[in-house]
C-alpha positions in Angstrom: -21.2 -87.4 40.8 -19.7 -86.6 37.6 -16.2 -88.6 37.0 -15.8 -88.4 33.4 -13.8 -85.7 31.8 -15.2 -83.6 29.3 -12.5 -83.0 26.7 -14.6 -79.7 25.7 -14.0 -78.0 29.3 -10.5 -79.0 29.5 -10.1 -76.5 26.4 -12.6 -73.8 28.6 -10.6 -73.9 31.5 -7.3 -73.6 29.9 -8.6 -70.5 27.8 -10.1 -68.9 31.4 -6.9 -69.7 33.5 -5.0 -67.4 30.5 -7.5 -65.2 30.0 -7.2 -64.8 34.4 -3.1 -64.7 34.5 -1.9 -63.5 31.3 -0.2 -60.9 32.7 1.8 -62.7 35.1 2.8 -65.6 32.7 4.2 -62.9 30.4 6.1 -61.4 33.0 7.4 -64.6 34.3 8.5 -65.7 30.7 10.5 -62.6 30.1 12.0 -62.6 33.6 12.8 -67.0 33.1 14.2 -65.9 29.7 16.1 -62.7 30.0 17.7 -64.9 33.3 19.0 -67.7 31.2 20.5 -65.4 28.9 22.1 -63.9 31.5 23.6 -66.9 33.0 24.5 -68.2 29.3 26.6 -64.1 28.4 28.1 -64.9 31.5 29.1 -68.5 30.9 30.7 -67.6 27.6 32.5 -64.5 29.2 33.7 -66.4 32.2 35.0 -69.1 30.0 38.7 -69.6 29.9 40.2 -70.1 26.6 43.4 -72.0 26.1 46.9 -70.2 25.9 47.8 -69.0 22.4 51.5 -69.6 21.4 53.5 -66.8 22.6 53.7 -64.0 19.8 56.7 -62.7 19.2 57.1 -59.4 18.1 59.9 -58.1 16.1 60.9 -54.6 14.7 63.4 -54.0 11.9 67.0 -52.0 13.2 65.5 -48.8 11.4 62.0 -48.7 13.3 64.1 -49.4 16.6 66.5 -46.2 15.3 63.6 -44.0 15.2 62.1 -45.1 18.2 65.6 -44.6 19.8 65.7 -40.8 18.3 62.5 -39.5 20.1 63.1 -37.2 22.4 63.7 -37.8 25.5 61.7 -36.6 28.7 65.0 -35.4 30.3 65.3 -32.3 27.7 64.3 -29.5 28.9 61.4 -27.7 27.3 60.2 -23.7 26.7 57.9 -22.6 29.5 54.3 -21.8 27.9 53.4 -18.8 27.4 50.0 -17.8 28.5 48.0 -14.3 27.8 46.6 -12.6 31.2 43.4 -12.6 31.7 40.7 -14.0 30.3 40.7 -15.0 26.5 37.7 -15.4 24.0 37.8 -18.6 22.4 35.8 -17.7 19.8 37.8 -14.6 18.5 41.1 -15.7 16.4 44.7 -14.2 17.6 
């Protein structure tokens, strides 16, 4: 019986156990990686962030005057008025 290791075939049966599964050590590598960058997007997404100060937002009198003078959904507006039938878009009025 042999009980000695030779350091030559440890290299030989490393380069046939790749050379065997290649493919599936790919695939799991991607799969491992793409996972924990999933879990680590999610992490940083999930992550609550403390309170910012409240912000306080202020508007001059004159923006609130024009925002006051809009008009108002209460006034009444012209009906539209619609051609019969139907209309080219492509041909100018």
């Amino acid at each position: 019986m042999k009980s000695s290791i030779n350091l030559g075939q440890i290299g030989t049966y490393v380069s046939r156990f790749f050379h065997r599964f290649h493919v599936i050590v790919f695939v799991l590598t991607i799969a491992g990686s793409l996972s924990v960058a999933t879990f680590m997007l999610n992490q940083t997404l999930s992550a609550e962030t403390a309170p910012d100060s409240q912000s306080t937002a202020t508007f001059d009198k004159d923006t609130m005057k024009r925002i006051e003078g809009l008009s108002k959904t209460t006034t009444e507006t012209k009906p539209l008025d619609l051609p019969a039938g139907r209309v080219n878009p492509f041909v100018g009025s």
